[in-house]
C-alpha positions in Angstrom: -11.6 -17.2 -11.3 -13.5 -16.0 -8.3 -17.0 -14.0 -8.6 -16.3 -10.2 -9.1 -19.0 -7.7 -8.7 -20.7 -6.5 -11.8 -19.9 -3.0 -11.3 -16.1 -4.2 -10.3 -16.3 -5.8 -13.7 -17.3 -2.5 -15.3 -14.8 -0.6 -14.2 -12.0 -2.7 -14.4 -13.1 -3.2 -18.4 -13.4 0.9 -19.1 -9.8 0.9 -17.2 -8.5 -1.3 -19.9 -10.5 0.3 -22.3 -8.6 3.6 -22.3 -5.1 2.0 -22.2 -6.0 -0.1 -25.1 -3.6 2.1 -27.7 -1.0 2.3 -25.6 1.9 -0.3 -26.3 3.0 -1.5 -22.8 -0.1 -0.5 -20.8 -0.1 -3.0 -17.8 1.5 -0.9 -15.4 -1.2 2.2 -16.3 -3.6 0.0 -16.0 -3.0 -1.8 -12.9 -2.3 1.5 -11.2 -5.5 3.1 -12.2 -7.1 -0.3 -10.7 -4.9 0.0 -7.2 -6.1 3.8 -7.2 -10.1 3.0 -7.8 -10.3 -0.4 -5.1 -6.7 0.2 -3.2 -5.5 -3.7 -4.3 -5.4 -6.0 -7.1 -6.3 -9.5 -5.8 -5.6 -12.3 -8.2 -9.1 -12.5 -9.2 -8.7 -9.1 -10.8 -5.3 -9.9 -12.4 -6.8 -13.1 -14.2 -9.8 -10.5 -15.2 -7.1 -7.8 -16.5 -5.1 -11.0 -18.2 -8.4 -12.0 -20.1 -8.8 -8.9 -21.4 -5.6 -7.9 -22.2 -4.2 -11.3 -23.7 -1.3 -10.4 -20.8 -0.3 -13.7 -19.1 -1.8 -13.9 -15.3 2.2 -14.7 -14.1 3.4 -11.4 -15.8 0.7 -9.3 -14.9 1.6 -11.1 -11.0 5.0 -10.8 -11.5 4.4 -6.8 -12.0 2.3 -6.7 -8.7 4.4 -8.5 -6.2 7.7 -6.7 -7.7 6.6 -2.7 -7.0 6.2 -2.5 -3.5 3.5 0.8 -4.3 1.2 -2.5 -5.7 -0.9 -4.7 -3.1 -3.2 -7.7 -3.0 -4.4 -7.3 0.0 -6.9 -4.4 0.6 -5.4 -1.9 3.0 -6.0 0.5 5.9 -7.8 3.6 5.8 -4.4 4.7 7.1 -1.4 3.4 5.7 1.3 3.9 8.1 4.9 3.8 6.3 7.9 4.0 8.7 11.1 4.1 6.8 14.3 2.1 7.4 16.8 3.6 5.4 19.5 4.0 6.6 19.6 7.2 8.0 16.2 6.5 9.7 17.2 3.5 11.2 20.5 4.8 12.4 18.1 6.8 14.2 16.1 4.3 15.7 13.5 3.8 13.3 13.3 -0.1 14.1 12.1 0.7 17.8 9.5 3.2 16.3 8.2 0.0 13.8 8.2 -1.8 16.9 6.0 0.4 19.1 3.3 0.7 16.2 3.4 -3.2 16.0 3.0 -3.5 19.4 0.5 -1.0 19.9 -1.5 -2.0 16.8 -1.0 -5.7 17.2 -0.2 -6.1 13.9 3.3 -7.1 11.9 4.2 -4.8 9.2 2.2 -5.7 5.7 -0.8 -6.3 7.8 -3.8 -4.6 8.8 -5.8 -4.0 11.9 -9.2 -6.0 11.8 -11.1 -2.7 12.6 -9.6 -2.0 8.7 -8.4 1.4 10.1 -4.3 0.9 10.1 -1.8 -0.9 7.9 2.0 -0.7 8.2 4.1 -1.2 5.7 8.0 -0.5 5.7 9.5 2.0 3.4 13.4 1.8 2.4 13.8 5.5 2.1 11.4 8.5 1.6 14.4 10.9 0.9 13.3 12.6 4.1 17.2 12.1 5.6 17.3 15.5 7.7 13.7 14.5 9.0 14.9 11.3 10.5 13.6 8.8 11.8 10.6 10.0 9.3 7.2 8.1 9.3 4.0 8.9 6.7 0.6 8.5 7.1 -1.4 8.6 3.8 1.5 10.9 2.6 1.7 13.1 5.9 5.3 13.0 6.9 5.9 12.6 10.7 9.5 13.8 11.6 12.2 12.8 14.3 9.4 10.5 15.8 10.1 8.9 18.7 8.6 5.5 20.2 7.1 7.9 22.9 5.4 9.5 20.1 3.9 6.0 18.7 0.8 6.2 20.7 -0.3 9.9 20.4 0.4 9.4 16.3 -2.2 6.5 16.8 -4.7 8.3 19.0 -4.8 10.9 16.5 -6.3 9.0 13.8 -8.4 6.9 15.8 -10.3 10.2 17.3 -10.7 11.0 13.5 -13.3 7.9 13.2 
């Protein structure tokens, strides 16, 4: 197991600690844990197994299945463009596109500034809005691959 930080430890242990009366408390736990450090590298799933006498491949298996789960840390703005299938009849794949190009970046990776992330969403129920793209849970309508780099400037100016 890698080297966690004592106070990491600490946390992660009082996290447990208040799900230990509940009967199937692994998904509670590990989204308190994704909430307090945004991902749940291995190193804190073997931490999380050891005190929970839960396998490390279940508590993995949990974490790679639930797309809300990562194990990589992400953004400071998590950029979510949806393909379902009304977005994407829409042209939500060019809009993808544009942010990977402008952002270098593929989707499920993050800039090395650590400011963006893009992940792709299957459908936000956001139909009407379409294509529809959220930022940190701000939902961008009818977005267009001309509106890729202003979306981008926006948060950038923020920092």
């Amino acid at each position: 197991m890698a080297k966690l930080q004592p106070h990491a430890v600490k946390l992660i242990t009082e996290i447990v600690e208040r799900y230990k009366d509940e009967p199937t408390s692994t998904m509670m736990i590990l989204e308190d844990i994704q909430k307090e450090f945004g991902y749940i590298p291995l190193e804190v799933q073997e931490l999380v197994s050891k005190l929970t006498g839960v396998p490390v491949s279940e508590i993995y298996g949990v974490v790679t299945f639930y797309s809300f789960f990562s194990m990589t840390p992400k953004g400071k703005y998590n950029i979510g463009v949806c393909l379902g299938t009304a977005c994407y009849v829409k042209g939500s794949q060019l809009v993808l596109d544009k942010f990977s190009e402008l952002l270098g970046i593929k989707p499920g990776e993050t800039t090395p500034d650590g400011l963006f992330t893009i992940d792709v969403l299957r459908c936000i129920g956001a139909c009407a809005l379409a294509p529809a793209v959220t930022i940190n849970g701000k939902v961008y309508s009818q977005v267009k691959t001309d509106d890729v780099k202003k979306i981008i400037a926006e948060y950038k100016e923020a920092n």
